[in-house]
N, C-alpha and C positions, 0 to 999 in steps of 0.2 A: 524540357521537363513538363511533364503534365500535372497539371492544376486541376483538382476537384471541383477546386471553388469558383472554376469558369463557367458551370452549368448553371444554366438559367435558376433561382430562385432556389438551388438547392444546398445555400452555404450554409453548413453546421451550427454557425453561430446565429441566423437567422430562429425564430421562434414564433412563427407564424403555419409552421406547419402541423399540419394535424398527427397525433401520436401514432395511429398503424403507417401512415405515412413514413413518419420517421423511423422506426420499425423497419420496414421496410429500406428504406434508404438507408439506415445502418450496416443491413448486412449487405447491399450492393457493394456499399463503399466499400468495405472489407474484403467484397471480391475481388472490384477493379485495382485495390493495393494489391492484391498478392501479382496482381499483374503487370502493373505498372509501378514505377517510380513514383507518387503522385505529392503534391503541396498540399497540405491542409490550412487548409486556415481558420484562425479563430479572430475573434472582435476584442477579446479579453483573456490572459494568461488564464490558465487551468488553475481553478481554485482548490488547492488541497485543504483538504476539509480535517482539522482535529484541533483538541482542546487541549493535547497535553503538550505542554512547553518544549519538554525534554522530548518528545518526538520532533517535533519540529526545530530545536535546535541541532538533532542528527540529522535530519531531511537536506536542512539547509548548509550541513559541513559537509557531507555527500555529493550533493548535487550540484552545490555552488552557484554559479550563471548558467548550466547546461542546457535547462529546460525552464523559460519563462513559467512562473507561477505563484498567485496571489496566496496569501491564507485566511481562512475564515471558521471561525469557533462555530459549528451547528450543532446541536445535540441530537446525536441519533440515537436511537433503541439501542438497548442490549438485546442481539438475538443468539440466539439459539442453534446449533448444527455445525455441517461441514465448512471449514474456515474459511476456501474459496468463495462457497457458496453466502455465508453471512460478510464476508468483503463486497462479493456483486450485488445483495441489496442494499447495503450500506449506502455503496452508489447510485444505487437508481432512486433511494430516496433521497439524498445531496443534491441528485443532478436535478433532482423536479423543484426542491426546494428553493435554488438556489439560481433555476432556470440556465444552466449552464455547464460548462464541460466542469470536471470533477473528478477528484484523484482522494483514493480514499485508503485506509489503511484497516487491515486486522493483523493483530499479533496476538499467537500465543507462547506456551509452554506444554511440552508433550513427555511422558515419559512413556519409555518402551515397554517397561515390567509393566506395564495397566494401558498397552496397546493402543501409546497414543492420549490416552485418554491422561487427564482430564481436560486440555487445551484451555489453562488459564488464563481468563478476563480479569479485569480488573480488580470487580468485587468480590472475587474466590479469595484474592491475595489478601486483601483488608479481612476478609474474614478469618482467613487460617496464621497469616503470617509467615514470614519466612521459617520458622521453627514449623509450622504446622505443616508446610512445604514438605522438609526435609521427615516429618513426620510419616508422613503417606507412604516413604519407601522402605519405612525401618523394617518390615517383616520381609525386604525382596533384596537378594545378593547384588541385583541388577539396579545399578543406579546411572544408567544410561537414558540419556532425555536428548530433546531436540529441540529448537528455537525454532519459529516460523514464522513468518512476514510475506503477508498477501497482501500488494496493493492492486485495488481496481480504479480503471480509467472509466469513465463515461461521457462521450464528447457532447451530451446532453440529455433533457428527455425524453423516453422511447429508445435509446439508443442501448445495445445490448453493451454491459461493461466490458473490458477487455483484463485479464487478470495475469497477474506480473510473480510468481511465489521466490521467496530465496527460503534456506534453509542450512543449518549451522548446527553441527553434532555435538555434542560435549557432554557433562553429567552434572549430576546433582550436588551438593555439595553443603556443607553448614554456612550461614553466613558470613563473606566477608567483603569490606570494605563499605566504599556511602551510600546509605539505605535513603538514597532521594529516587532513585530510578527503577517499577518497578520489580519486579523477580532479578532484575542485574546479579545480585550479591551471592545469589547460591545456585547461577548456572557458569562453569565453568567449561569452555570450548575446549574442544579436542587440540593439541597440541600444544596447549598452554599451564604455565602453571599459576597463574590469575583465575578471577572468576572476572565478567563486563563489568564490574563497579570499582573494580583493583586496577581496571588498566586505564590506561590515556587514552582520551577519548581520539585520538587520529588512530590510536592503535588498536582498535574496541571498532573503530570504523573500517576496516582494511576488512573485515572476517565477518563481520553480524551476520546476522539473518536480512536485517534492514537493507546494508551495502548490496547482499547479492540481487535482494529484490531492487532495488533501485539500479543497478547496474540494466536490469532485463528494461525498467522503465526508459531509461537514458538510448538506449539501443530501439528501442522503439520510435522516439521521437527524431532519432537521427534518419531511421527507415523511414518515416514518411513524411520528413523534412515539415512538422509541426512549426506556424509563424503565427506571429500576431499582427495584424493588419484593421487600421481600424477605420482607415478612411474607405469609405464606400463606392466609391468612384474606381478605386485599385483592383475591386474583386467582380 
């Protein structure tokens, strides 16, 4: 098995190299996996970066022991734009912040009748409400929506993010069920006669948006056999 982390002074976790550098060595490394089998190594589990609880106690019934990884509350920006693209800066300010590899998450809410649009954050929802939610659709027959969960990888800084999307059909709906999780309560998934706040959370986790994107995470780390190694004499 080939080892990335055999090349002279070039181990990811190291932080002494200069950032077009790493840049640089980002996308190498990228190329030489598509080519070979290779071992990554880190010094320190991948710190998933968020503040909300209820994400991270999904994270954590998901993903189980799969994939080594610390967590740590950062406050990043509310930005603006395409959800891949506000997930990969997300991470690349984690990754500088935090000096280190980083798993980072956006979710929204999308409805079809308004093409997508509005891809709700957090503070749309405290603004409008779930009623204000169901609002928006009252003039459109179409009350088809979609869940979305982009998580980006960054194995450090300089390193271009790597982005993981799942996504989950279903529609809009009035509220129901516990209003602690949030839009849970008035998007209800295709196939089901619950909305995500109605159902049990193993069963709410088989389907999200979350599970699929973290299934593409899980399968990544298995591709390029992701370890944590912290003695320095081993790499």
């Amino acid at each position: 098995m080939t080892s990335i982390s055999l090349l002279p002074k070039f181990d990811i976790s190291q932080n002494y190299l200069l950032n077009p550098i790493r840049v640089t060595l980002g996308l190498w490394v990228k190329e030489a996996m598509a080519l070979v089998r290779a071992e990554v190594v880190l010094k320190k589990p991948v710190t998933f970066v968020t503040g909300n609880a209820k994400k991270l106690e999904e994270v954590k019934m998901i993903l189980g022991n799969s994939i080594p990884f610390s967590t740590l509350r950062v406050d990043l920006p509310e930005l603006q734009g395409e959800p891949e693209e506000i997930s990969k800066e997300k991470a690349r300010i984690a990754a500088k912040q935090i000096d280190g590899a980083v798993l980072v998450e956006d979710t929204c809410l999308c409805f079809n009748a308004l093409h997508g649009l509005p891809g709700f954050e957090k503070w749309f929802l405290q603004k409008l409400g779930h009623e204000g939610l169901n609002n928006m659709l009252a003039a459109y027959k179409d009350k088809s929506a979609y869940a979305l969960c982009v998580f980006s990888l960054a194995l450090g800084p300089g390193f271009e993010p790597t982005t993981f999307v799942g996504r989950t059909e279903g529609k809009i709906v009035p509220a129901r069920g516990p209003a602690d999780f949030g839009w849970d309560p008035v998007f209800q998934p295709d196939g089901s006669d619950f909305t995500y706040a109605e159902m049990p959370k193993d069963e709410k986790n088989k389907i999200s948006h979350r599970r699929r994107a973290l299934d593409k995470v899980r399968d990544h780390f298995r591709e390029y056999d992701f370890v944590v190694r912290n003695d320095d004499s081993q790499v």
